[in-house]
C-alpha positions in Angstrom: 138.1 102.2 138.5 135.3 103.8 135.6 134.2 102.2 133.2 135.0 102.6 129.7 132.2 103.4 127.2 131.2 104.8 124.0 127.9 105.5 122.6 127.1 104.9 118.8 123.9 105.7 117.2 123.7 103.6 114.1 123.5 105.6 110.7 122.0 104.4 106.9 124.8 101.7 106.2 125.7 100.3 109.3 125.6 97.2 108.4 128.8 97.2 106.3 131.4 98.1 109.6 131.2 99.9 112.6 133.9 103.0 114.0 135.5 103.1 117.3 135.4 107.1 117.9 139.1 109.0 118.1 139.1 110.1 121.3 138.4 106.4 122.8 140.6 104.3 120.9 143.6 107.0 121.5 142.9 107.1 124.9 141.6 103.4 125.9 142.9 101.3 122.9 145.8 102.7 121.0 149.3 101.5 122.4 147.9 98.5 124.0 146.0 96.3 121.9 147.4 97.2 118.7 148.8 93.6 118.2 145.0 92.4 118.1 143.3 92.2 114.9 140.1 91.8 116.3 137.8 92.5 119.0 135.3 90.7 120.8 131.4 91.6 120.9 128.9 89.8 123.3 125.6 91.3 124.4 123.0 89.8 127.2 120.9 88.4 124.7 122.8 85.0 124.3 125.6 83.3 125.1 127.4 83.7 121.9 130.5 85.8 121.4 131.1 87.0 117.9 134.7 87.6 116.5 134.8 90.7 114.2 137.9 92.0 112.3 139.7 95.4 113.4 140.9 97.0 109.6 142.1 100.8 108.4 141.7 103.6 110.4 145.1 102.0 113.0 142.4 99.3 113.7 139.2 101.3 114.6 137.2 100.2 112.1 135.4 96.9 112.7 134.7 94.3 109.7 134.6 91.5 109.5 132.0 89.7 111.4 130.1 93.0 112.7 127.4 92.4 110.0 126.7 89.4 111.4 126.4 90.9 115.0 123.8 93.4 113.7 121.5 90.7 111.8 121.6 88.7 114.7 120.4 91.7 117.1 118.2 92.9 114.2 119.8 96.1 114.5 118.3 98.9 112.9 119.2 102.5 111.9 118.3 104.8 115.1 118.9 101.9 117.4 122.1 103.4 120.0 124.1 101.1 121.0 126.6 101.5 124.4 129.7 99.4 124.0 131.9 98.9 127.9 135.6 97.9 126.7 136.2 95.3 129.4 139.6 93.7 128.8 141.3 92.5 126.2 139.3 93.8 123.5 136.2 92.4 124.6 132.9 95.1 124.0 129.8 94.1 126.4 127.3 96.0 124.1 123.8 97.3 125.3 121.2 97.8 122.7 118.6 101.0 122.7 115.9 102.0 120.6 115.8 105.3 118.8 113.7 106.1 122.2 116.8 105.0 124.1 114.7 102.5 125.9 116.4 99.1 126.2 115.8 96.9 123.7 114.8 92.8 124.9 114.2 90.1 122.8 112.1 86.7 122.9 114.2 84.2 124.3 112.4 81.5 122.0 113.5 83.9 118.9 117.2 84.1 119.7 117.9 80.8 118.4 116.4 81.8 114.9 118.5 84.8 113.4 116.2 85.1 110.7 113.1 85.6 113.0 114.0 87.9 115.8 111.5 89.4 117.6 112.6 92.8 119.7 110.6 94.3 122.4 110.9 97.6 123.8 111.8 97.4 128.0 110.0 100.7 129.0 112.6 100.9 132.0 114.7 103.9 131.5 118.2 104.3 132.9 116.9 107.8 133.7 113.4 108.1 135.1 114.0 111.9 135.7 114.4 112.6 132.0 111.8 109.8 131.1 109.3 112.1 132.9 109.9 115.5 131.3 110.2 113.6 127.6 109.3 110.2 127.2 108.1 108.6 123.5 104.7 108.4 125.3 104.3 111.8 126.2 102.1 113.6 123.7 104.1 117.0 123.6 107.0 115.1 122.3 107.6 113.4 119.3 111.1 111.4 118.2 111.9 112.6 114.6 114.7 111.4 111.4 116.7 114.1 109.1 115.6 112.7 105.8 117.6 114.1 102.8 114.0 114.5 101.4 113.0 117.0 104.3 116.1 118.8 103.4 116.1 118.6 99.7 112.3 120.5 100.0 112.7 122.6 103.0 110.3 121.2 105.2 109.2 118.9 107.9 106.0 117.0 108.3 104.8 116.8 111.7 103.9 113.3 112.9 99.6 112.3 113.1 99.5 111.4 116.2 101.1 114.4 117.4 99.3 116.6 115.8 96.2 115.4 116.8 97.0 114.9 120.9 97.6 118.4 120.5 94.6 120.2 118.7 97.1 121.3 116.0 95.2 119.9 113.0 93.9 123.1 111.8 96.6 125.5 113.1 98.8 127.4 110.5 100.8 130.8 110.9 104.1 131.2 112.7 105.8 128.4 115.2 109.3 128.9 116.4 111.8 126.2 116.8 114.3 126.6 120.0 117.4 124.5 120.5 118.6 124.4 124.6 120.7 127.2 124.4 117.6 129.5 124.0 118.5 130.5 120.4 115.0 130.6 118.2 114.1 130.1 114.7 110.4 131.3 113.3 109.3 129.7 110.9 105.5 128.6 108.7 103.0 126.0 110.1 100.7 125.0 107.4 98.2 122.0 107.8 97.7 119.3 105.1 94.9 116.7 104.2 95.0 113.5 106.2 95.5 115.1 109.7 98.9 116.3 108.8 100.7 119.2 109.4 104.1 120.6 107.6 106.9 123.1 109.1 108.1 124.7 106.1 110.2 127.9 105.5 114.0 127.5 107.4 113.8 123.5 108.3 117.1 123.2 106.2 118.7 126.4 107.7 117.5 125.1 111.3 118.7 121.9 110.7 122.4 123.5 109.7 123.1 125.7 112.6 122.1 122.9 114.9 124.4 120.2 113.3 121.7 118.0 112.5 122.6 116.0 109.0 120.6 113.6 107.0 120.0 110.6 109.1 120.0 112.4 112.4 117.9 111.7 115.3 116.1 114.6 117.3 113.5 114.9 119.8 110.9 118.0 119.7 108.5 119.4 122.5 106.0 121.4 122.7 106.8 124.0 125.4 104.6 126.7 124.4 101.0 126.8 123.1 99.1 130.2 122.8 98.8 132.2 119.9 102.7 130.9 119.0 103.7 127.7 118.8 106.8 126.8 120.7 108.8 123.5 119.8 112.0 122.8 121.7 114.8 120.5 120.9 116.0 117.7 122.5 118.5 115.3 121.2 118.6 111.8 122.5 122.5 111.9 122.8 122.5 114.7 124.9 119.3 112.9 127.1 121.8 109.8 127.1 124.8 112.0 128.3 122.8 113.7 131.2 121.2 110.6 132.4 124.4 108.8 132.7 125.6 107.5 136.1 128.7 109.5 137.7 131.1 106.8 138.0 130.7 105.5 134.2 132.4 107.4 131.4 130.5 108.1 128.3 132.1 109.2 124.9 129.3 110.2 122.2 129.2 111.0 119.1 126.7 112.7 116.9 123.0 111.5 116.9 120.6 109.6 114.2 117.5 109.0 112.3 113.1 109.6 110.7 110.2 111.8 108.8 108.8 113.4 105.5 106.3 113.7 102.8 103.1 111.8 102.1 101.5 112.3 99.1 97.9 114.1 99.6 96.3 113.9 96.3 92.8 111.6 96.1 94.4 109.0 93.7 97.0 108.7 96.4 94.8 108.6 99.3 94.1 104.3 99.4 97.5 103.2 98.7 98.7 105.5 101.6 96.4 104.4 104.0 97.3 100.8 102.9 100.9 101.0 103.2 101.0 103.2 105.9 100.1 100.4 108.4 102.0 102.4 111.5 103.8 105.6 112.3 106.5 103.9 113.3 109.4 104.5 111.0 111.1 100.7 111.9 107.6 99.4 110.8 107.7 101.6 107.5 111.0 100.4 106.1 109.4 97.2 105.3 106.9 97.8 101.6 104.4 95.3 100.3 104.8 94.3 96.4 101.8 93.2 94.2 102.9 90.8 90.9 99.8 92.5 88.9 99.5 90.9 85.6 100.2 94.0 84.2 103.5 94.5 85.2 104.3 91.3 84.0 103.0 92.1 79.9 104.3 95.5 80.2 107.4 95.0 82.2 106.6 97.6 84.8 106.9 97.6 88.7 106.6 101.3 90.6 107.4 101.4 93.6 104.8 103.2 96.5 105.1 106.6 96.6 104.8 107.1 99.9 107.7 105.2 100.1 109.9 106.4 98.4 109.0 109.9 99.7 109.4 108.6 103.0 113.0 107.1 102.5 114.1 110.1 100.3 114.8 107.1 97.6 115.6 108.7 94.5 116.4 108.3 90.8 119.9 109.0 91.8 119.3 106.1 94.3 121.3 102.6 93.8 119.2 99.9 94.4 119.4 95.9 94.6 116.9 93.1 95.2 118.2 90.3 97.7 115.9 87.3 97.2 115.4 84.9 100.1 118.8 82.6 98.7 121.3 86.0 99.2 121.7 86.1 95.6 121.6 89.9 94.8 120.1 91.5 91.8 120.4 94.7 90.2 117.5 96.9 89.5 117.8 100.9 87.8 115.3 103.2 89.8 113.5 105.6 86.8 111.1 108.0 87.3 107.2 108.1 85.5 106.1 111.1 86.7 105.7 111.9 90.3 106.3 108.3 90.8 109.5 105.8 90.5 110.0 102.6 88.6 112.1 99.3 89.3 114.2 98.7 85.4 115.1 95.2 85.1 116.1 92.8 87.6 113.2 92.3 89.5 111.8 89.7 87.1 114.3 87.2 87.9 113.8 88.8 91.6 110.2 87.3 91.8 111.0 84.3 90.1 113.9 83.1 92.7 111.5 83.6 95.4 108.6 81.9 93.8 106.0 84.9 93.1 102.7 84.0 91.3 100.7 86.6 89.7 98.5 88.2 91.9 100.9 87.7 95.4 102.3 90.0 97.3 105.8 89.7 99.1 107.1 91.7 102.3 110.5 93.7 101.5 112.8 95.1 104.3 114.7 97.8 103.5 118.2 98.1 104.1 120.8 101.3 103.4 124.4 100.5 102.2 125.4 103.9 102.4 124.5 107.4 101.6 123.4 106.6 98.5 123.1 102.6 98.1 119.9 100.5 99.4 118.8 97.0 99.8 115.2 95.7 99.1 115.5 92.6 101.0 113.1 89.6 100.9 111.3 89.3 104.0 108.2 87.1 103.2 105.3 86.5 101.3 101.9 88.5 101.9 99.1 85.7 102.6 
């Protein structure tokens, strides 16, 4: 008999539930669990089974209890996750990176939820795909539909792509294909830093592909020459052709990463201090300094780089969750080209024992569209 699965890429807000898609709970669920009010999650990583609540949605959405699934595994947004319905509403659930490679975890971690440690198993369930595009291939580069690449119409290209390619000095036309063949042409301009930008149709490419803020996608480059030739690859649609015959797959849409740096010289040190990695799990985590200064003239910004990064804007809803889980409220403002924490983080600093002069380690965490967390992760020795 197949097995019943369903893929879910995890969006900005995941941590507050999690859907069971349509088409598999009206044709694996509905009519025969609907007396259960929750489902069962257990993964390979421990023993532990957690209990999470089914509410709304006829009992597809899952509550309760799922929060406390995703802190354990240190989910993240891009992560994929494959849940097998096994009986009785119990969901084996196999965790991927945005890379789709497995994720594994330190057995000596597991028992501290507050100190997981994931590692990436480079093991593919599809070696044929893993060779045409794999995360270490230097014509391809895994990407994230920030709602700052489509508020400005452009895309920046990742460093260390554009260097393994000799494209640091390029600019003209480059055409983006999707795998039906279709083509968009649009501007390649290079930047300071080693960067370069797609600019000129991002947003329109982005629409007539179905890729939304917070989607993943894969680009490679197919085509050198005199025109640049980037093709896309979505990791759902690498998921759904490497998946065995005798296992049935449901997916849904795909998730998550990339935009602007500042490039002006009074910018130049505090990007190459934050930016510690390319890595877009690394950068939702930003370093703080208590400077005396913000302290007598009650003023915190927040990296720009940052903020740029994570499309965070004045419109943005913002809390501070200190290391007891008590939340406090903070108004983002802007100053210009840069944003400011209003009120709250005082008190923030305090509950977590900040001197003058130290610097704390906040994790970023998205409620929803709209709504973040700055989470307290630790203090900066």
């Amino acid at each position: 008999m197949a097995k019943k699965h369903f893929l879910q890429p995890l969006l900005p807000g995941f941590h507050t539930h999690l859907t069971i898609p349509v088409a598999f709970f009206s044709k694996h669920i509905q009519g025969r669990n609907d007396q259960k009010t929750t489902a069962k999650l257990r993964s390979d990583t421990s023993e532990k089974t957690w209990e999470v609540k089914k509410t709304e949605d006829e009992g597809r959405r899952l509550t309760d209890g799922w929060k406390e699934f995703a802190l354990a595994h240190d989910l993240r947004v891009g992560d994929v996750l494959i849940f097998r319905l096994e009986k009785d509403m119990t969901f084996h659930v196999t965790l991927f990176g945005p890379s789709c490679c497995e994720i594994q975890y330190d057995s000596s971690c597991l028992a501290d939820k507050n100190n997981i440690q994931r590692k990436i198993n480079l093991k593919k369930k599809n070696p044929k795909r893993e060779a045409e595009c794999s995360s270490s291939d230097p014509s391809c580069f895994l990407g994230n539909v920030m709602p700052s690449t489509l508020r400005y119409d452009s895309l920046n290209l990742p460093m260390s792509f554009v260097r393994a390619n000799g494209l640091e000095t390029r600019c003209g036309e480059i055409v983006l294909m999707n795998e039906k063949g279709r083509s968009w042409t649009l501007t390649l301009k290079p930047r300071q830093c080693g960067r370069s930008r797609i600019t000129g149709g991002w947003r329109g490419f982005c629409s007539a592909n179905g890729l939304k803020a917070g989607d993943l996608f894969t680009f490679k480059l197919i085509k050198r020459g005199a025109t640049l030739v980037l093709l896309l690859k979505s990791p759902s649609q690498q998921e759904d052709e490497g998946s065995e015959a005798d296992e049935e797959i449901e997916s849904l849409s795909t998730e998550s990463d990339s935009h602007d740096e500042e490039s002006n010289q009074d910018e130049k040190r505090r990007i190459s201090i934050w930016k510690a990695s390319s890595s877009p799990s690394l950068n939702r985590f930003v370093t703080l300094t208590l400077k005396p200064y913000n302290v007598t003239k009650c003023i915190l910004f927040l990296p720009k780089p940052f903020t740029d990064l994570h499309g965070i804007t004045v419109g943005t809803k913002m809390s501070l969750l200190d290391k007891q889980g008590v939340k406090w409220c903070t108004k983002l403002r802007s100053e210009g080209k840069r944003i400011r924490m209003a009120g709250g983080w005082k008190g923030f600093f305090k509950a977590n024992c900040v001197k003058t002069g130290e610097s704390i380690k906040l994790k970023l965490i998205w409620e929803d569209d709209t709504s973040c967390v700055l989470k307290f992760y630790s203090k900066v020795e």
